[in-house]
N, C-alpha and C positions, 0 to 999 in steps of 0.2 A: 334600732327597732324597726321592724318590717312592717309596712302603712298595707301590704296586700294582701290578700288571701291564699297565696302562693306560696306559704313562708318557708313550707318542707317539699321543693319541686319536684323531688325525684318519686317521693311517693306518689306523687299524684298524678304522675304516667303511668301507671298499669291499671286505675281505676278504668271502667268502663266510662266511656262519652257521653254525656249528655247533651242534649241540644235544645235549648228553647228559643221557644221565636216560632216565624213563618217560613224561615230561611237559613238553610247552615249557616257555621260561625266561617268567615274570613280565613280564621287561623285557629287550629286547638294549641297553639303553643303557647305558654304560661307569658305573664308579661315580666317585661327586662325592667332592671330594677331603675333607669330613667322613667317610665310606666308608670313606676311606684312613685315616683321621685313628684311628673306631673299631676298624680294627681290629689298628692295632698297637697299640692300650690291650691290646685282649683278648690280643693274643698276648703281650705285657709280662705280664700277669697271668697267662697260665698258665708261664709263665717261672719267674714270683715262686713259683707252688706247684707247680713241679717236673711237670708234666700235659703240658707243649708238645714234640715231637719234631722237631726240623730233617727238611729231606730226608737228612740221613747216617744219621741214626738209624730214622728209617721203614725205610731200605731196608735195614737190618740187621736191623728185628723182623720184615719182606717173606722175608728171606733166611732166616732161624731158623724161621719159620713154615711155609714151603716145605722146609725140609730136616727138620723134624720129621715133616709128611705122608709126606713119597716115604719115611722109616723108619718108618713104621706101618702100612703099604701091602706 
């Protein structure tokens, strides 16, 4: 089961570049599947100590965060 966003690489070399940030990227080359490997270790580990938020929960602290502004406003 593939942990990255890169599952089908080949297609996603002739897409146009995108770049976000302040600063190009380092590298546009797709990560190797050690890449993949570290970094559901890291996400397992912040699992383990309770630090890691899925997308459900981001867009709940997004959503609490936004509706506490517009009431101090």
């Amino acid at each position: 089961m593939p942990c990255c966003a890169w599952s089908s690489r080949g297609s996603n070399l002739k897409q146009p570049q995108r770049h976000y940030g302040m600063t190009s990227p380092i590298s546009l080359a797709p990560p190797k599947d050690v890449d993949c490997i570290h970094t559901q270790k890291v996400v397992e580990v912040m699992k383990a100590f309770g630090v890691f938020e899925d997308e459900e929960e981001l867009n709940h602290s997004s959503n609490l965060a936004a509706n506490s502004l517009q009431h101090s406003i």
